[in-house]
Each structure stands twice: as C-alpha cells, then as structure tokens.
HTML snippet that shows the backbone in 3Dmol.js (N, CA, C, O; Angstrom):
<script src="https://3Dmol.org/build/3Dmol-min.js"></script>
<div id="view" style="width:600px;height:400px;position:relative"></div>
<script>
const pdb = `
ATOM      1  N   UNK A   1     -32.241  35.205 -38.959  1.00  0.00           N
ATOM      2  CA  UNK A   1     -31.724  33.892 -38.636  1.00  0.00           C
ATOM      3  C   UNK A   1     -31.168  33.249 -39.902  1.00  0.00           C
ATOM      4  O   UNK A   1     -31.818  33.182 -40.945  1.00  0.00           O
ATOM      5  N   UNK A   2     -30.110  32.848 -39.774  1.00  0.00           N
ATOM      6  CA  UNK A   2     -29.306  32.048 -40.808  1.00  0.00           C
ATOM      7  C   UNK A   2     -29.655  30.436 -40.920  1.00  0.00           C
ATOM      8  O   UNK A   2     -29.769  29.675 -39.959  1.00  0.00           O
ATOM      9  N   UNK A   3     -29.782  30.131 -42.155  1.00  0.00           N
ATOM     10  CA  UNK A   3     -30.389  28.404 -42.828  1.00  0.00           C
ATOM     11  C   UNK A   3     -29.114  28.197 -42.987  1.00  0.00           C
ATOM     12  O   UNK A   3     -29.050  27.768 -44.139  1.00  0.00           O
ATOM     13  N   UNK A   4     -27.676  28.239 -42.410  1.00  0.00           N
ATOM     14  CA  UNK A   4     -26.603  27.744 -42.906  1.00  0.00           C
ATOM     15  C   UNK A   4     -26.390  26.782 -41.909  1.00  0.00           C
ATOM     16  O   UNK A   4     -26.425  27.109 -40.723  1.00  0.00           O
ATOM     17  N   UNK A   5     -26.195  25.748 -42.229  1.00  0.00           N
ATOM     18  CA  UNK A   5     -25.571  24.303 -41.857  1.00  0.00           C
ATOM     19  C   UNK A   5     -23.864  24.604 -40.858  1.00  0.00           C
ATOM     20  O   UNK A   5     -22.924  25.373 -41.060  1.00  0.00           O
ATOM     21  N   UNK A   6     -24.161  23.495 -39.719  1.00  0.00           N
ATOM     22  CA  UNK A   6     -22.706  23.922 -39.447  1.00  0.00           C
ATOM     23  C   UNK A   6     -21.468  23.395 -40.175  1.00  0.00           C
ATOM     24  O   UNK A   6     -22.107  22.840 -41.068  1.00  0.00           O
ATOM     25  N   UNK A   7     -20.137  23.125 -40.504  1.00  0.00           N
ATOM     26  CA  UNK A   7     -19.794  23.070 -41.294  1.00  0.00           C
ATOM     27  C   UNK A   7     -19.686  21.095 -41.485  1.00  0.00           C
ATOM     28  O   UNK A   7     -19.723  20.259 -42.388  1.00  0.00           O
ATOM     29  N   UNK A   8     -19.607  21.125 -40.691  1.00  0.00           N
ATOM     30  CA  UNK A   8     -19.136  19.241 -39.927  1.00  0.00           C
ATOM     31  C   UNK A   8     -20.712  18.660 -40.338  1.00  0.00           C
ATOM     32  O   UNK A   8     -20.937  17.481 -40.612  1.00  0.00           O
ATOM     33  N   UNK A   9     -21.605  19.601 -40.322  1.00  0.00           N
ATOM     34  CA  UNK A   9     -22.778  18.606 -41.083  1.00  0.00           C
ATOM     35  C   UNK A   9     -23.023  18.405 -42.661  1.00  0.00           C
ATOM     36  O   UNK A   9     -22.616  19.073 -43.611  1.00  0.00           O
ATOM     37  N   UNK A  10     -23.823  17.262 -42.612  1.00  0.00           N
ATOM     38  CA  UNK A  10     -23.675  16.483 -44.016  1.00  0.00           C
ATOM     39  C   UNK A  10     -25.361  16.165 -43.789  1.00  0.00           C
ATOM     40  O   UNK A  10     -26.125  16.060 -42.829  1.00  0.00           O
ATOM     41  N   UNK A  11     -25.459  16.064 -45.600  1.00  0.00           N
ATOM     42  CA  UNK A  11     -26.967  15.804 -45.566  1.00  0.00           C
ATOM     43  C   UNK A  11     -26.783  14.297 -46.047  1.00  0.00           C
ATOM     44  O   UNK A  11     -25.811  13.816 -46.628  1.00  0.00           O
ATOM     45  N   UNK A  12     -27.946  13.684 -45.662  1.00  0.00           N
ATOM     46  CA  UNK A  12     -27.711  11.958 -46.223  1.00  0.00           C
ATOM     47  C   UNK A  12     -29.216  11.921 -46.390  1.00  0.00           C
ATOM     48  O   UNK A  12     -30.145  12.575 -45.916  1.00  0.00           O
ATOM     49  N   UNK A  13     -29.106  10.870 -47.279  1.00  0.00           N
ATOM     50  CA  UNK A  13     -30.444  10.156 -48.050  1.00  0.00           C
ATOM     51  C   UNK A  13     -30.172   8.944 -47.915  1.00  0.00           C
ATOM     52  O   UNK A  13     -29.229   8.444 -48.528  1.00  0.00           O
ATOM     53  N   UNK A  14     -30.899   8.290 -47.138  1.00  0.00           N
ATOM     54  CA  UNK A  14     -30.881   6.717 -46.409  1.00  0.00           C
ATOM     55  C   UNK A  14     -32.157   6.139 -47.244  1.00  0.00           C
ATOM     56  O   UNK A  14     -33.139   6.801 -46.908  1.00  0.00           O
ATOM     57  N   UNK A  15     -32.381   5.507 -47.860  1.00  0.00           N
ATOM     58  CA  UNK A  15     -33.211   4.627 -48.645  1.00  0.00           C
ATOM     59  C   UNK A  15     -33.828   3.166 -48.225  1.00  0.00           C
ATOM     60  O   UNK A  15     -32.980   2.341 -47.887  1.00  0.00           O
ATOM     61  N   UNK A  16     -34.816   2.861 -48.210  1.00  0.00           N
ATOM     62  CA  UNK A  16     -35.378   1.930 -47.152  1.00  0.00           C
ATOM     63  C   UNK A  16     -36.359   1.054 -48.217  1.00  0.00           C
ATOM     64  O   UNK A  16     -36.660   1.585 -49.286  1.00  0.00           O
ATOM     65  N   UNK A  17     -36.853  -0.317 -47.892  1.00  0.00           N
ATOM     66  CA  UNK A  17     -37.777  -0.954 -48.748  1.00  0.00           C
ATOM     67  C   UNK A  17     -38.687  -1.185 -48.202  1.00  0.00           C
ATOM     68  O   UNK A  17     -38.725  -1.955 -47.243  1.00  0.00           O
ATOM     69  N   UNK A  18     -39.817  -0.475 -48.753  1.00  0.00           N
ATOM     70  CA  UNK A  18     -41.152  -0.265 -48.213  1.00  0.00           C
ATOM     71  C   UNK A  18     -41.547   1.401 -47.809  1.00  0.00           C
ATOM     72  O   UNK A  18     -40.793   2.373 -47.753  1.00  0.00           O
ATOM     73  N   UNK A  19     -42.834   1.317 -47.589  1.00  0.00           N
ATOM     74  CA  UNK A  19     -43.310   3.018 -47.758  1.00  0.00           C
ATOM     75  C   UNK A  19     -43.491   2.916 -46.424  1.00  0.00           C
ATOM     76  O   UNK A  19     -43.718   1.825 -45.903  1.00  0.00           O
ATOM     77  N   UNK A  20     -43.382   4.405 -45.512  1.00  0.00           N
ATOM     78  CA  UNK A  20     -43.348   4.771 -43.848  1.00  0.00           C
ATOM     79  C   UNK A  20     -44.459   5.867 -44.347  1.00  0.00           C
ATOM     80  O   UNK A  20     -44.453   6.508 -45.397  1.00  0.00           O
ATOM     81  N   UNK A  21     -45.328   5.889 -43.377  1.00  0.00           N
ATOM     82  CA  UNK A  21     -46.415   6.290 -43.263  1.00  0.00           C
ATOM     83  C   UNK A  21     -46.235   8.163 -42.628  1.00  0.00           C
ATOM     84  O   UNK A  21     -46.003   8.134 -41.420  1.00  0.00           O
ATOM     85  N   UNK A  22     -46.274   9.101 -42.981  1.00  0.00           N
ATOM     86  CA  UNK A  22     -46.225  10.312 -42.689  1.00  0.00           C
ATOM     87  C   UNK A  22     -45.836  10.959 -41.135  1.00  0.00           C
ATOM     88  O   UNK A  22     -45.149  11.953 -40.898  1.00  0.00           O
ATOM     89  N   UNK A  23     -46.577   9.965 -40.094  1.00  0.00           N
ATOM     90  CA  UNK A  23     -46.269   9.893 -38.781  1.00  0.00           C
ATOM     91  C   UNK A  23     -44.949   9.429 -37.970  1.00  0.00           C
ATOM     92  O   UNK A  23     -44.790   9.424 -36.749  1.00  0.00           O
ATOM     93  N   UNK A  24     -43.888   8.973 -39.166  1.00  0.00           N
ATOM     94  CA  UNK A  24     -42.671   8.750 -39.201  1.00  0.00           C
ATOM     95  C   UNK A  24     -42.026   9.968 -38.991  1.00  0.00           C
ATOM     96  O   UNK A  24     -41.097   9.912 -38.185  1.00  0.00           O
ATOM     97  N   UNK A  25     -42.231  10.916 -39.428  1.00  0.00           N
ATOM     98  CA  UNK A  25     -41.370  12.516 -39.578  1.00  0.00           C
ATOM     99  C   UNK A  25     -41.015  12.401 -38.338  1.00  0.00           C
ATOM    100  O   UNK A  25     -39.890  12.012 -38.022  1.00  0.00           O
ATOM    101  N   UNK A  26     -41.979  12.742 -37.442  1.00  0.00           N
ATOM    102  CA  UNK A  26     -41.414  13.337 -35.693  1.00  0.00           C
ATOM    103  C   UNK A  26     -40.351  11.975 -35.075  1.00  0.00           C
ATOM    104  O   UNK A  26     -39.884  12.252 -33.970  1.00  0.00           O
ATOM    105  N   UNK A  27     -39.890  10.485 -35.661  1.00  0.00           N
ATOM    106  CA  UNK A  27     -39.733   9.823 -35.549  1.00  0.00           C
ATOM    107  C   UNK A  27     -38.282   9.957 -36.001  1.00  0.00           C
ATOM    108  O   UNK A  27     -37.436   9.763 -35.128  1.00  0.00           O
ATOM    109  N   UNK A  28     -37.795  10.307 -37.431  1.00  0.00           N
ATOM    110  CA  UNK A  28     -36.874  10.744 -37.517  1.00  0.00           C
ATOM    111  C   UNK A  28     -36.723  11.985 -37.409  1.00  0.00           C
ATOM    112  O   UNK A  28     -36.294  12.600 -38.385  1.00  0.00           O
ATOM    113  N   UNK A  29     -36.969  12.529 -36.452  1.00  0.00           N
ATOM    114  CA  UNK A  29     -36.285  13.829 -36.125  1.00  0.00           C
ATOM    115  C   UNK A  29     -36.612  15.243 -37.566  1.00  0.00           C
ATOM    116  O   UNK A  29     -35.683  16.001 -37.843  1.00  0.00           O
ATOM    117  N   UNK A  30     -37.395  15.319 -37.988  1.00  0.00           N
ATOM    118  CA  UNK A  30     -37.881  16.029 -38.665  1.00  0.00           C
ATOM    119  C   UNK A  30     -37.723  16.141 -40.208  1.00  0.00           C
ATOM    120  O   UNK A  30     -38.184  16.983 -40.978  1.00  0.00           O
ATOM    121  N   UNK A  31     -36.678  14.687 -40.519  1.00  0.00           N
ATOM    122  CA  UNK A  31     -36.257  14.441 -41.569  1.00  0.00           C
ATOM    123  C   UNK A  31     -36.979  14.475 -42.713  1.00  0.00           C
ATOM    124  O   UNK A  31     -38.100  14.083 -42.389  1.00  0.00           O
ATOM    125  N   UNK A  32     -36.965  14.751 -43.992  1.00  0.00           N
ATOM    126  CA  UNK A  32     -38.153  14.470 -45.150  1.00  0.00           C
ATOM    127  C   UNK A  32     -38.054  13.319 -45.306  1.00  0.00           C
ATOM    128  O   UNK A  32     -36.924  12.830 -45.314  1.00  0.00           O
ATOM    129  N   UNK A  33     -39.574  12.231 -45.539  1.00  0.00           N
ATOM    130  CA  UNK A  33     -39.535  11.158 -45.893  1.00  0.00           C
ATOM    131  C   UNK A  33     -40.332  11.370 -47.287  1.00  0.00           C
ATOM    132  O   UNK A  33     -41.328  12.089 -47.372  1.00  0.00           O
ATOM    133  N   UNK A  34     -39.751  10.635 -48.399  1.00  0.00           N
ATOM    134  CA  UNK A  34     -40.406  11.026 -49.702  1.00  0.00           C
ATOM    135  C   UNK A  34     -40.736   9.643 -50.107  1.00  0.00           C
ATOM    136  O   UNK A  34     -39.748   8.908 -50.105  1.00  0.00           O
ATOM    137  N   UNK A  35     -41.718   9.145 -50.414  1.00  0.00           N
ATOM    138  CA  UNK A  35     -42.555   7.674 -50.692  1.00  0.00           C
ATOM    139  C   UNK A  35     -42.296   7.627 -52.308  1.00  0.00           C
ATOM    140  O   UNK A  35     -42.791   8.469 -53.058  1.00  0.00           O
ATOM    141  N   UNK A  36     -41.547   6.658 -52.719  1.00  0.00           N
ATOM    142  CA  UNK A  36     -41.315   6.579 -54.280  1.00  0.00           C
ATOM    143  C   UNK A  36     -42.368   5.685 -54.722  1.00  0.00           C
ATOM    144  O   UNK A  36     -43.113   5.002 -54.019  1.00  0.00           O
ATOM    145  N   UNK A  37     -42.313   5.814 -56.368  1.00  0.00           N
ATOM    146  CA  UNK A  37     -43.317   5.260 -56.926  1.00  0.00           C
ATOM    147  C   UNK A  37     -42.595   3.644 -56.866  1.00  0.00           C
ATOM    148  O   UNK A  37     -43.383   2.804 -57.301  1.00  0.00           O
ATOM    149  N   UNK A  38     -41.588   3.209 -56.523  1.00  0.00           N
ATOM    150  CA  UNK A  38     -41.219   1.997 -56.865  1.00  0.00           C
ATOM    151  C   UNK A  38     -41.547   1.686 -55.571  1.00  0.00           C
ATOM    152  O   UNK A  38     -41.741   0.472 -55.504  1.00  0.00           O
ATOM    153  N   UNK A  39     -41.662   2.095 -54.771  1.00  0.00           N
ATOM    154  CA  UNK A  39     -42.468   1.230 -53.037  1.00  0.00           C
ATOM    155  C   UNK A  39     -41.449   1.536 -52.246  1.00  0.00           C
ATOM    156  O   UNK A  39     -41.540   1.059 -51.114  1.00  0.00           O
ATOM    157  N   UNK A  40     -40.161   2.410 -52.551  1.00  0.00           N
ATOM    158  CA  UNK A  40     -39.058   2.834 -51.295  1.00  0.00           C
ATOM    159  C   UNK A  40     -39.195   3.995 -50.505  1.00  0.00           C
ATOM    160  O   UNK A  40     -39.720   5.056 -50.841  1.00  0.00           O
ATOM    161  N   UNK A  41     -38.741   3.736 -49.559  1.00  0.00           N
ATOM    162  CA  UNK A  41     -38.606   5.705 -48.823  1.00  0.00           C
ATOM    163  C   UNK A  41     -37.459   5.674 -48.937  1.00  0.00           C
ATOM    164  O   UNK A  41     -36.586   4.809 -48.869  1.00  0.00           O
ATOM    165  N   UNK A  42     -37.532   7.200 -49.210  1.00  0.00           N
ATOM    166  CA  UNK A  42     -36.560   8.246 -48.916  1.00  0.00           C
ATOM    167  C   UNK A  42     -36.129   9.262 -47.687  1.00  0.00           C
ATOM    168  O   UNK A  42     -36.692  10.356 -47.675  1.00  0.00           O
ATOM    169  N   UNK A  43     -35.259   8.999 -46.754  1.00  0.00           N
ATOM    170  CA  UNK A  43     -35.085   9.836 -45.779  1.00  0.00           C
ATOM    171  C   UNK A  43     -33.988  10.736 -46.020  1.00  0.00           C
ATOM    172  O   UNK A  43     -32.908  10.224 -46.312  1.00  0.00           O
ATOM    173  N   UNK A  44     -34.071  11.894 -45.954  1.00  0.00           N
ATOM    174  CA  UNK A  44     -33.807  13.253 -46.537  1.00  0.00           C
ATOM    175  C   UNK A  44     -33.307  14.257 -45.324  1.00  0.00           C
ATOM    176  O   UNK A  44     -34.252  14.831 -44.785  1.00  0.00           O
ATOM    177  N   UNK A  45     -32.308  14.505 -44.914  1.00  0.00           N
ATOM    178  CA  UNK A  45     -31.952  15.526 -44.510  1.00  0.00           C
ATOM    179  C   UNK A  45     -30.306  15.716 -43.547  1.00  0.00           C
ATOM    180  O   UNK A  45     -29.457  14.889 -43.214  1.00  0.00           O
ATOM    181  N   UNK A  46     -30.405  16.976 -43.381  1.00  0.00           N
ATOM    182  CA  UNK A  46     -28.835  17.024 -42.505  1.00  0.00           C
ATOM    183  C   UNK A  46     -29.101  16.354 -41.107  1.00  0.00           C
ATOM    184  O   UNK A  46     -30.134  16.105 -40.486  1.00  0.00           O
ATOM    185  N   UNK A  47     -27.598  16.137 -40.828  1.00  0.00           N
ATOM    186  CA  UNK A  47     -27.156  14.944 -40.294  1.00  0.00           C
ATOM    187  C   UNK A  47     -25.657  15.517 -39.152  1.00  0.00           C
ATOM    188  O   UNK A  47     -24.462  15.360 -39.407  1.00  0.00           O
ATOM    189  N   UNK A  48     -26.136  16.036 -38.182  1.00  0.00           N
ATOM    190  CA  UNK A  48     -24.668  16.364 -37.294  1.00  0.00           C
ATOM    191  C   UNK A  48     -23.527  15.955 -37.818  1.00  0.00           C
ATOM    192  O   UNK A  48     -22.900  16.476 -38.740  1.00  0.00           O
ATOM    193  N   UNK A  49     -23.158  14.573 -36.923  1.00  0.00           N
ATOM    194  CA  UNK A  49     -21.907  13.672 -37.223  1.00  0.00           C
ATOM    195  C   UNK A  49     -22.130  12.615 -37.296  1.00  0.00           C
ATOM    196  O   UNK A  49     -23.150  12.373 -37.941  1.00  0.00           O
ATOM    197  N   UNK A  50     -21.542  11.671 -36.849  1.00  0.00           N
ATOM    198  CA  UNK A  50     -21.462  10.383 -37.570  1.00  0.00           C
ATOM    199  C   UNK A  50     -22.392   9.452 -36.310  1.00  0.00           C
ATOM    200  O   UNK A  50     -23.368   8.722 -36.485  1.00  0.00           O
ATOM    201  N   UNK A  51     -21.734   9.769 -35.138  1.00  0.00           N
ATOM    202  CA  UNK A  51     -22.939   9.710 -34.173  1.00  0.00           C
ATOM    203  C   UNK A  51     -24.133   9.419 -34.365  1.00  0.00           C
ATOM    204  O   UNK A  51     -24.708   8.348 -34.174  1.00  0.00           O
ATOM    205  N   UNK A  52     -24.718  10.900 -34.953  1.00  0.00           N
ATOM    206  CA  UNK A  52     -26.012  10.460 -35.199  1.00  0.00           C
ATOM    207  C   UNK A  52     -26.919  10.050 -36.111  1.00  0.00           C
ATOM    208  O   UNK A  52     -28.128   9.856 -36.237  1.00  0.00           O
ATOM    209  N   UNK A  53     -25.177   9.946 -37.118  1.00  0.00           N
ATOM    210  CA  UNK A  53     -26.018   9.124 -38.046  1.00  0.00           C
ATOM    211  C   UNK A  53     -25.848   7.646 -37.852  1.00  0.00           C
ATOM    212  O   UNK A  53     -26.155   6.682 -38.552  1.00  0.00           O
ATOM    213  N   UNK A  54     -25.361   7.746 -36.879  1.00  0.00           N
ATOM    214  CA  UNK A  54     -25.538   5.798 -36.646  1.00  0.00           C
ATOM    215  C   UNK A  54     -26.860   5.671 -35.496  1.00  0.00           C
ATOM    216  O   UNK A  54     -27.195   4.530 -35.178  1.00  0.00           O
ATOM    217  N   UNK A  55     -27.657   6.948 -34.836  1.00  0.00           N
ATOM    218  CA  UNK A  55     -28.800   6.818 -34.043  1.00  0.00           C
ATOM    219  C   UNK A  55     -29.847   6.729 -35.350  1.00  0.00           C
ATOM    220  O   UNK A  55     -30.897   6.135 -35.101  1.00  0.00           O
ATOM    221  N   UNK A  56     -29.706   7.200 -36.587  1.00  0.00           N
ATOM    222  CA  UNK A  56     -30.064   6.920 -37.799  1.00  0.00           C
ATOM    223  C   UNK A  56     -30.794   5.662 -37.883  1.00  0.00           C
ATOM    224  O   UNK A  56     -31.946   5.228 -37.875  1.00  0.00           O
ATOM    225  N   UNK A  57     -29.386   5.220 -37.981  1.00  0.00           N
ATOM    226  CA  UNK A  57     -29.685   3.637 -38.497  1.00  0.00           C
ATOM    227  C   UNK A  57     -29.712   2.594 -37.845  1.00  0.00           C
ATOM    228  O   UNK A  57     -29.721   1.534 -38.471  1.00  0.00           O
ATOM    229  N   UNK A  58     -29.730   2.583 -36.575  1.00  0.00           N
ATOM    230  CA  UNK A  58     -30.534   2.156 -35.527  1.00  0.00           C
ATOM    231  C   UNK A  58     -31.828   2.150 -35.578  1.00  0.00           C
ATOM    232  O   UNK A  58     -32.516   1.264 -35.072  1.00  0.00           O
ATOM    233  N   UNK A  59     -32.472   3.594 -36.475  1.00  0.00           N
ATOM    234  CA  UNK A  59     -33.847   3.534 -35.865  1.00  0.00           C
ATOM    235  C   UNK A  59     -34.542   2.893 -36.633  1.00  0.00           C
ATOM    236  O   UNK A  59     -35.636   2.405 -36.348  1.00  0.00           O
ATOM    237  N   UNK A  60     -33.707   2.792 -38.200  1.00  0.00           N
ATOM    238  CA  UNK A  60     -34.050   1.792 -39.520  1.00  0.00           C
ATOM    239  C   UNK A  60     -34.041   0.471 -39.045  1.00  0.00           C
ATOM    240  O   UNK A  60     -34.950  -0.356 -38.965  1.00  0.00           O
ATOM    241  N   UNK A  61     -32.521   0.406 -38.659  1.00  0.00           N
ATOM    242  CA  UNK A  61     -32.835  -1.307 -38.015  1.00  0.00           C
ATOM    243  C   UNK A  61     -33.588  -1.644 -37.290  1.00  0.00           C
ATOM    244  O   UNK A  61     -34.008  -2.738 -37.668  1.00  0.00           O
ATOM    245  N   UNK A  62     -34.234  -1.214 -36.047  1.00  0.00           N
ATOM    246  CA  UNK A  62     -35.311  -1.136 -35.441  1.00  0.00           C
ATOM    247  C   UNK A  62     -36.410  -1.498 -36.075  1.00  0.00           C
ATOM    248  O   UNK A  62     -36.946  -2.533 -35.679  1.00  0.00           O
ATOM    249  N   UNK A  63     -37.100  -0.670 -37.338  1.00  0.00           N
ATOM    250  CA  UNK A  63     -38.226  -0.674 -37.925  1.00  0.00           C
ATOM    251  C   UNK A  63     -38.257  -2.149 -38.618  1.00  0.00           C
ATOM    252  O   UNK A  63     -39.393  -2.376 -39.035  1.00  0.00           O
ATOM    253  N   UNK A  64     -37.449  -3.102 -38.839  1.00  0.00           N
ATOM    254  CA  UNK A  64     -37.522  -4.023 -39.318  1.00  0.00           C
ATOM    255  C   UNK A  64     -37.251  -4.115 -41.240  1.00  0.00           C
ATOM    256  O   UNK A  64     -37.432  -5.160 -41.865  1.00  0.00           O
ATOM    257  N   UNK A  65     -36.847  -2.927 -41.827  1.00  0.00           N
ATOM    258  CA  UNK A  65     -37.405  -3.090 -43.180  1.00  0.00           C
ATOM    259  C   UNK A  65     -35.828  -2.804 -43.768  1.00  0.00           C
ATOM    260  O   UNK A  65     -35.076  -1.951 -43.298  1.00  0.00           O
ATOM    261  N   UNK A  66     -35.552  -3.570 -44.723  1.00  0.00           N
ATOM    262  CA  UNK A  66     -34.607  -3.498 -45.433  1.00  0.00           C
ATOM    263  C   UNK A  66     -33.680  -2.290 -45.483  1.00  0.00           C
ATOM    264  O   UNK A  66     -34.352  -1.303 -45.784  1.00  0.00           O
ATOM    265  N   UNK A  67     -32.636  -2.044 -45.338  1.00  0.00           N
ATOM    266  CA  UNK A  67     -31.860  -0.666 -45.894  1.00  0.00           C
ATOM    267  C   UNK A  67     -31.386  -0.674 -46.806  1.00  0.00           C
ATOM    268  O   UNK A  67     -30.427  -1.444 -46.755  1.00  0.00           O
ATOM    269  N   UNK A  68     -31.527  -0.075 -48.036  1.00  0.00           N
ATOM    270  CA  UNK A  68     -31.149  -0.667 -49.653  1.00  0.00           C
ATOM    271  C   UNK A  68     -29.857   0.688 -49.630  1.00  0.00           C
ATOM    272  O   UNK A  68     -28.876   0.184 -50.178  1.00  0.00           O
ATOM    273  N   UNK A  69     -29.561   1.957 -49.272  1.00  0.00           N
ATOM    274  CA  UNK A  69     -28.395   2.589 -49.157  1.00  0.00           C
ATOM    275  C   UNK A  69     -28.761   3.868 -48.280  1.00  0.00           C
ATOM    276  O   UNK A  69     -29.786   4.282 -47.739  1.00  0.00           O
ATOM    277  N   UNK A  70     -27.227   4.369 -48.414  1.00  0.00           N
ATOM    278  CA  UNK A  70     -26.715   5.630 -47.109  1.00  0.00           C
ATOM    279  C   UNK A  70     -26.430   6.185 -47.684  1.00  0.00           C
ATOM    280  O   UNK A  70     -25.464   5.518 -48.057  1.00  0.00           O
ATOM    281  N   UNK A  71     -26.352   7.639 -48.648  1.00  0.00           N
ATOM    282  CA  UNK A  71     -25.412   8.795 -49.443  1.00  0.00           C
ATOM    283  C   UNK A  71     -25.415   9.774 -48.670  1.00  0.00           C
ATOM    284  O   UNK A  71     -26.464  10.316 -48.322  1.00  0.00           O
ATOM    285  N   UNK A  72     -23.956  10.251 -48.184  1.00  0.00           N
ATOM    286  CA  UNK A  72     -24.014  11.345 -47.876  1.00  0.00           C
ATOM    287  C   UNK A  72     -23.468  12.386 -49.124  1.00  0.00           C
ATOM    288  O   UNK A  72     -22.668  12.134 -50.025  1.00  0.00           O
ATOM    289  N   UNK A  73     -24.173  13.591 -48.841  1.00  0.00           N
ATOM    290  CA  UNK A  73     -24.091  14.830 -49.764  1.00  0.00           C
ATOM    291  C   UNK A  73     -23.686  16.456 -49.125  1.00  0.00           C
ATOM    292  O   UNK A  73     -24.321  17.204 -48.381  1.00  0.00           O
ATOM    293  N   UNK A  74     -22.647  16.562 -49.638  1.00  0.00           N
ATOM    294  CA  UNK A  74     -22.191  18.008 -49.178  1.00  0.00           C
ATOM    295  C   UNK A  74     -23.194  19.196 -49.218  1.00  0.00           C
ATOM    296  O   UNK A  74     -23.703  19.351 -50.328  1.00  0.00           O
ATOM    297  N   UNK A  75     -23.615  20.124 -48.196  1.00  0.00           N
ATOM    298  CA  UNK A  75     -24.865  20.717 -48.128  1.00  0.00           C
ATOM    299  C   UNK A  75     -24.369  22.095 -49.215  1.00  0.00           C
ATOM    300  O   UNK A  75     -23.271  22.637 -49.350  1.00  0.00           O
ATOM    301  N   UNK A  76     -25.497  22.315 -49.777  1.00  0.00           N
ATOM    302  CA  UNK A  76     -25.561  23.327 -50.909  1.00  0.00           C
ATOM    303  C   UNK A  76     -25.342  22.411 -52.106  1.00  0.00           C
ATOM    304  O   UNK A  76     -25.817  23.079 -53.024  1.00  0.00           O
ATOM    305  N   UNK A  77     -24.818  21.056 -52.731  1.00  0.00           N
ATOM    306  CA  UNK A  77     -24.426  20.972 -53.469  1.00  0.00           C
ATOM    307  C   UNK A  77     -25.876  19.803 -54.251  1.00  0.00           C
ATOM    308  O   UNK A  77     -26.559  19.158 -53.456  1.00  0.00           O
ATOM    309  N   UNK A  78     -26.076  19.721 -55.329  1.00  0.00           N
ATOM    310  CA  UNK A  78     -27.568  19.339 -55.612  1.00  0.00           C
ATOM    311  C   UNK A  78     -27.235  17.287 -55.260  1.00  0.00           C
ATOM    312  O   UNK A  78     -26.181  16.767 -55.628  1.00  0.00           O
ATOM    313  N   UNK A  79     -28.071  16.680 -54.717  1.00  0.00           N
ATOM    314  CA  UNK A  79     -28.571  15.341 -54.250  1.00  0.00           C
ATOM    315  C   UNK A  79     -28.071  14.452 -55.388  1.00  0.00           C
ATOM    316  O   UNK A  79     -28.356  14.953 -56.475  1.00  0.00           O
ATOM    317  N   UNK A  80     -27.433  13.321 -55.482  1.00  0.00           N
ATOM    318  CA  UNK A  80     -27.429  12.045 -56.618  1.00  0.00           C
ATOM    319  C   UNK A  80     -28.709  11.633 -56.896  1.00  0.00           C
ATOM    320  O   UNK A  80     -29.434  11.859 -55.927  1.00  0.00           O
ATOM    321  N   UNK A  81     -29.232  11.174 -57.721  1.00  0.00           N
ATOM    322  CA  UNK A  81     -30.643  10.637 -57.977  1.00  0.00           C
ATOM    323  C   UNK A  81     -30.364   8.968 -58.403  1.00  0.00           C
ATOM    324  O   UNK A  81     -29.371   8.358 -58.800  1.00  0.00           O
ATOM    325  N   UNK A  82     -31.400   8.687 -58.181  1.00  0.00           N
ATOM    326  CA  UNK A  82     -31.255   6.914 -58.656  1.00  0.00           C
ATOM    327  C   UNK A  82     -31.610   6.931 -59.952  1.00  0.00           C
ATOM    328  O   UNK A  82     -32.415   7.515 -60.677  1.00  0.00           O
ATOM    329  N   UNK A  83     -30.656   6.005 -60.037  1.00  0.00           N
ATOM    330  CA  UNK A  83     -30.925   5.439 -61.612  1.00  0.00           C
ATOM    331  C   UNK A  83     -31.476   4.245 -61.594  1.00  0.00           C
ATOM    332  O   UNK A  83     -31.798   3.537 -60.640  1.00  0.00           O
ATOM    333  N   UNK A  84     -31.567   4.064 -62.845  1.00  0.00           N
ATOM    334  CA  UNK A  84     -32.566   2.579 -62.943  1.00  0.00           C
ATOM    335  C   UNK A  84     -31.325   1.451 -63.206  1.00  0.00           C
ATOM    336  O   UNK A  84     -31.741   0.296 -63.288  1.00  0.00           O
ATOM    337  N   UNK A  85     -29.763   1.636 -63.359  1.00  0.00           N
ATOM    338  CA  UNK A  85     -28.710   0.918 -64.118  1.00  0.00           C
ATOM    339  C   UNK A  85     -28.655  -0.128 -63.015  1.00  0.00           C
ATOM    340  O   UNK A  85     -28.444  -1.193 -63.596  1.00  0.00           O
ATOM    341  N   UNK A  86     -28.731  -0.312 -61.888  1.00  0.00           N
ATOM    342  CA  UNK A  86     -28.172  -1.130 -61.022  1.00  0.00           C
ATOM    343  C   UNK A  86     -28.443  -2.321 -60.889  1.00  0.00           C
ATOM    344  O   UNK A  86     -27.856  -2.997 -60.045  1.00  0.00           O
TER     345      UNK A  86
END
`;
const viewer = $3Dmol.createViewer("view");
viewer.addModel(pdb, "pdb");
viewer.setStyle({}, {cartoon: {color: "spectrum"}});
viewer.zoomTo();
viewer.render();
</script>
C-alpha cells in the first residue's frame, strides 16, 4: 500500500489559542494535534480540498477558541515553524 497523497491534497497546520485535550483527534478526523509550550494547538495534517478545509474551520469555529492561523504546505516538502518575530 502506497503513503502517497493524492495530488490536489495539501497538508495544513491550523493553529488555535488554547490546548484541546487528546479526545479531539477522532474529532478532527485523525488529524495530529500537538499542544505547544506557549498554550496553542497545533492541527497537523492532509487536507482533500478546499471543501474540507472549510469543514475544518467550522469545527474550530464551533469550539469557540480563537484561530491565530491556516498554512498550507505542499506534501513531502518540510512544515514552516513559528517564530517568535511576530
């Protein structure tokens, strides 16, 4: 079985204020949520189309908690990281 992405998908890292509790995963759809030391999540993973990345962010808006950003990232190619400059 092939781990290759179809080509029209994109990975995105949606960034949120406040920490989501582990029981979030099956919630977003199997996405990685990574809990930063500064108190943000990180939601981590590929992303069909645009579609669903707006069922995405629906489910953020839903949760009530800030959305601080959206990056999408071409799959295979390594993630942007935050900086502290902003």
């Amino acid at each position: 079985m092939s781990n290759k992405l179809p080509p029209e998908t994109m990975i995105y890292q949606i960034r949120i204020k406040g920490h989501l509790g582990p029981r979030w995963t099956d919630w977003f759809g199997g996405l990685t949520l990574t809990l930063e030391d500064n108190g943000d999540t990180l939601i981590t993973g590929p992303v069909a189309d645009q579609a669903a990345l707006h069922g995405l962010l629906k489910k953020v808006r839903d949760l009530g908690m800030p959305l601080l950003s959206v990056n999408g990232v071409s799959p295979g190619k390594e993630m942007p990281q935050r900086t502290n400059k902003e």
